[in-house]
Residue frames as qw, qx, qy, qz and C-alpha x, y, z in Angstrom:
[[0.000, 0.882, 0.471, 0.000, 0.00, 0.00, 0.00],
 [0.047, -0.816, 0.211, 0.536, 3.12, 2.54, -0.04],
 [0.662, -0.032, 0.445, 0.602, 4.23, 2.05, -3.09],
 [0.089, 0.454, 0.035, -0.886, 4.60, 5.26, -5.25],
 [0.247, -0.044, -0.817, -0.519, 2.89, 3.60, -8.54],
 [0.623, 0.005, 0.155, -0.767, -1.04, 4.22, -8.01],
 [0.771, 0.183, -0.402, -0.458, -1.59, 1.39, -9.89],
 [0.551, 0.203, -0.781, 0.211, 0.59, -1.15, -8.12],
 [0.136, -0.047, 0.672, -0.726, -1.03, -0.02, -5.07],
 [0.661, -0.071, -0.145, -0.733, -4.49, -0.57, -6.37],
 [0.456, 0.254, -0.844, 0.124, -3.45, -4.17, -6.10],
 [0.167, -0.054, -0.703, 0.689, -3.10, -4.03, -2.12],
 [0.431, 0.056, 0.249, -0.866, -6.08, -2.07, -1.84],
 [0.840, -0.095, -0.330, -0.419, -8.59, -4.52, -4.08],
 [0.548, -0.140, -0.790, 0.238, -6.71, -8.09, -1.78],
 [0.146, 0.026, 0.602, -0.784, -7.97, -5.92, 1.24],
 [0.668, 0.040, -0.053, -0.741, -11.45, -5.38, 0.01],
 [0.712, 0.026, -0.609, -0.349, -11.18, -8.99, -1.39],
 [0.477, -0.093, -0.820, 0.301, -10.16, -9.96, 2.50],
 [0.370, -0.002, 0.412, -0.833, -12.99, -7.86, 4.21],
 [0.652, 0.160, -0.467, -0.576, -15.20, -9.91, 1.81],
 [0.716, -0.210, -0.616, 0.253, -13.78, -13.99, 3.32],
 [0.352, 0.108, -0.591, 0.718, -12.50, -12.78, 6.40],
 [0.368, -0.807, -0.345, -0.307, -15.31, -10.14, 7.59],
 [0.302, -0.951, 0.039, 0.056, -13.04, -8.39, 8.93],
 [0.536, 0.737, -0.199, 0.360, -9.68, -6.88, 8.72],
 [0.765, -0.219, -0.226, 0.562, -6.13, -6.37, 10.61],
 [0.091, -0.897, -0.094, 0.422, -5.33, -3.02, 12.22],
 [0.338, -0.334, 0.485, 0.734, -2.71, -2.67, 10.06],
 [0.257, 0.468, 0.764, 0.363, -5.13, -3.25, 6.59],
 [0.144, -0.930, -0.329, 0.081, -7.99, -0.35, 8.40],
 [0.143, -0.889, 0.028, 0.433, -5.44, 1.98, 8.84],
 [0.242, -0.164, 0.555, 0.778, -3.43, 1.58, 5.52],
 [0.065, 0.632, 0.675, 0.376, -7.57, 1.99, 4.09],
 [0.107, -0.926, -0.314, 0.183, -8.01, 5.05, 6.17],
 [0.297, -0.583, 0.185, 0.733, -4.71, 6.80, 5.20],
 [0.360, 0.232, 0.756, 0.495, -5.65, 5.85, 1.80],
 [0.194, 0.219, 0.293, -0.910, -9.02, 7.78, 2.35],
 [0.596, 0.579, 0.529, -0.173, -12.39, 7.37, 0.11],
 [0.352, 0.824, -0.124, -0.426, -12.21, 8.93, -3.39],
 [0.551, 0.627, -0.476, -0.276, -9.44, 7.08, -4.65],
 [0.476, 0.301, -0.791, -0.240, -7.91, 3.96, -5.26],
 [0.058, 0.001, 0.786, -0.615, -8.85, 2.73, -1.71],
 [0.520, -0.059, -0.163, -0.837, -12.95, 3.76, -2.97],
 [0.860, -0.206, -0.425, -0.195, -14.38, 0.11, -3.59],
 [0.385, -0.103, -0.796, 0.456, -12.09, -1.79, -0.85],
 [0.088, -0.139, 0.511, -0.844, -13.84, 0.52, 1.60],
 [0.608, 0.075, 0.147, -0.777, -16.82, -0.11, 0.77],
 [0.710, -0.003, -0.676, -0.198, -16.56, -3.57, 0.36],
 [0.257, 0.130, -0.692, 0.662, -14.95, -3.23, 4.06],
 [0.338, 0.045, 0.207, -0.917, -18.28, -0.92, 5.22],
 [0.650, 0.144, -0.468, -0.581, -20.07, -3.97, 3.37],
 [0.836, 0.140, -0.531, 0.005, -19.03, -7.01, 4.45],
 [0.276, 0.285, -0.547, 0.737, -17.47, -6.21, 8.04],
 [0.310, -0.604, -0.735, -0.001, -19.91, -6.29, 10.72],
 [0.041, -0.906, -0.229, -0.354, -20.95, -3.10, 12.20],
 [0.709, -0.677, 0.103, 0.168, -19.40, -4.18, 16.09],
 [0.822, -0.249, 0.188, 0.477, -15.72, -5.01, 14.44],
 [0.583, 0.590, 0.119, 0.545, -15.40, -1.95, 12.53],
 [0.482, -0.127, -0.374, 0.782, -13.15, 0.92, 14.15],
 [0.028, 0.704, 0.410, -0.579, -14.34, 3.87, 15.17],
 [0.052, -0.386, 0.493, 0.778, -13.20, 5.73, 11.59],
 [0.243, 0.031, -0.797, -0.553, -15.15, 3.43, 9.57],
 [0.096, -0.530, -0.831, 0.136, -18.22, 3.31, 11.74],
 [0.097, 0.556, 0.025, -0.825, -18.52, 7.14, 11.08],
 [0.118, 0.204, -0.798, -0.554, -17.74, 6.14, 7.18],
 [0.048, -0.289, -0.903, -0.316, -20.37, 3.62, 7.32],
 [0.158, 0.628, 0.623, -0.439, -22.98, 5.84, 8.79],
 [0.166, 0.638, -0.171, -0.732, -22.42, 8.99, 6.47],
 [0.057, 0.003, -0.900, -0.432, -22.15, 6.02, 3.25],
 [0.001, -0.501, -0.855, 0.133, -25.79, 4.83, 4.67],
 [0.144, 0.646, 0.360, -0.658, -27.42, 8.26, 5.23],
 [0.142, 0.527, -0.308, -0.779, -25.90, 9.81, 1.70],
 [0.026, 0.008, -0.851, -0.525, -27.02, 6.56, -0.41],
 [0.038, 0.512, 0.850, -0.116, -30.58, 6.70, 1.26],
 [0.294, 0.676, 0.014, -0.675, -31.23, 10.61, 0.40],
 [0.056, 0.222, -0.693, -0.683, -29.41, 9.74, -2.92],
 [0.021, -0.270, -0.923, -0.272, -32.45, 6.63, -3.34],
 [0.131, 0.688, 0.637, -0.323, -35.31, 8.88, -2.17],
 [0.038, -0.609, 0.439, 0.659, -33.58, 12.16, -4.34],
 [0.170, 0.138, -0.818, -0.531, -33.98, 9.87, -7.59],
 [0.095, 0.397, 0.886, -0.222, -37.44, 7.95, -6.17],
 [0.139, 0.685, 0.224, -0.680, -38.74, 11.94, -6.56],
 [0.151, 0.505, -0.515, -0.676, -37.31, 12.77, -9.88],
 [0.034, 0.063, 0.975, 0.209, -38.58, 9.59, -11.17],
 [0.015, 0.613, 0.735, -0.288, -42.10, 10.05, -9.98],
 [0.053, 0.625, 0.002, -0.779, -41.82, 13.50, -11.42],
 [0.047, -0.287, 0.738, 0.608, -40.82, 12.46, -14.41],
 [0.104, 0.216, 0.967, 0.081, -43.51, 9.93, -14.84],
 [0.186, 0.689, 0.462, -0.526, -46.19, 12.59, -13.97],
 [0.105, 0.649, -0.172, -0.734, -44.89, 14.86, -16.39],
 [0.066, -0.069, 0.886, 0.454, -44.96, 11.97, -19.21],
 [0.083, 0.528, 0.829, -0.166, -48.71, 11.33, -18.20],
 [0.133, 0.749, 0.163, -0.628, -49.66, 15.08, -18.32],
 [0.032, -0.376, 0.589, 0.715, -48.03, 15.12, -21.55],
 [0.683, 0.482, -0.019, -0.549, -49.53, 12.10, -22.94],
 [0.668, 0.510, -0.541, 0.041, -46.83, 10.32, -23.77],
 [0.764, -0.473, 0.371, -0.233, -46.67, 7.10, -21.86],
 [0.318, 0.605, -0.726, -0.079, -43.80, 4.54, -22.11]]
C-alpha cells in the first residue's frame, strides 16, 4: 500500500477489500493503511466492500462514522432519484406520452 505507482497499489487495496469480503473483517494494520488511503481514490471500492461485508461491532471507530455517512448519503441519494422519477412519470402522463 506505499508504493509510489497508483496502480501497483491498487493491487493491495482490491486483496484488502477482497479480504474484508472472506475474512469479515480486517487487521489493524489493513484499516489503517484503508483510512490513510481515504475514500475517493484507489482505496474507494475496498472501503466499501470493508463498510459492506465487516460487521458493524468489528469496525473501528473511523469506519463506523464512514459507514454511517455512506448509509445516510445513499438513502437521500435513493429517495432524491425515487422523486425525480415520480416527477418524471407525472410529467410523461400530463403530456400524454406514456412509455
Amino acid at each position: 500500500m506505499r508504493l509510489s505507482e497508483a496502480g501497483q497499489r491498487g493491487f493491495a487495496f482490491t486483496a484488502a477489500g477482497h479480504a474484508a469480503r472472506l475474512n469479515r473483517e480486517l487487521t489493524p494494520e489493513l484499516y489503517a493503511g484503508l483510512r490513510a488511503e481515504g475514500p475517493g481514490g484507489v482505496a474507494e471500492h475496498p472501503i466499501r466492500d470493508t463498510l459492506t461485508f465487516v460487521p458493524f461491532r468489528k469496525l473501528p471507530p473511523w469506519f463506523k462514522r464512514r459507514w454511517v455517512y455512506v448509509a445516510v448519503r445513499d438513502k437521500l441519494q435513493a429517495w432524491w432519484l425515487r422523486c425525480v422519477y415520480g416527477i418524471e412519470d407525472a410529467w410523461r402522463a400530463v403530456r400524454g406520452h406514456s412509455s
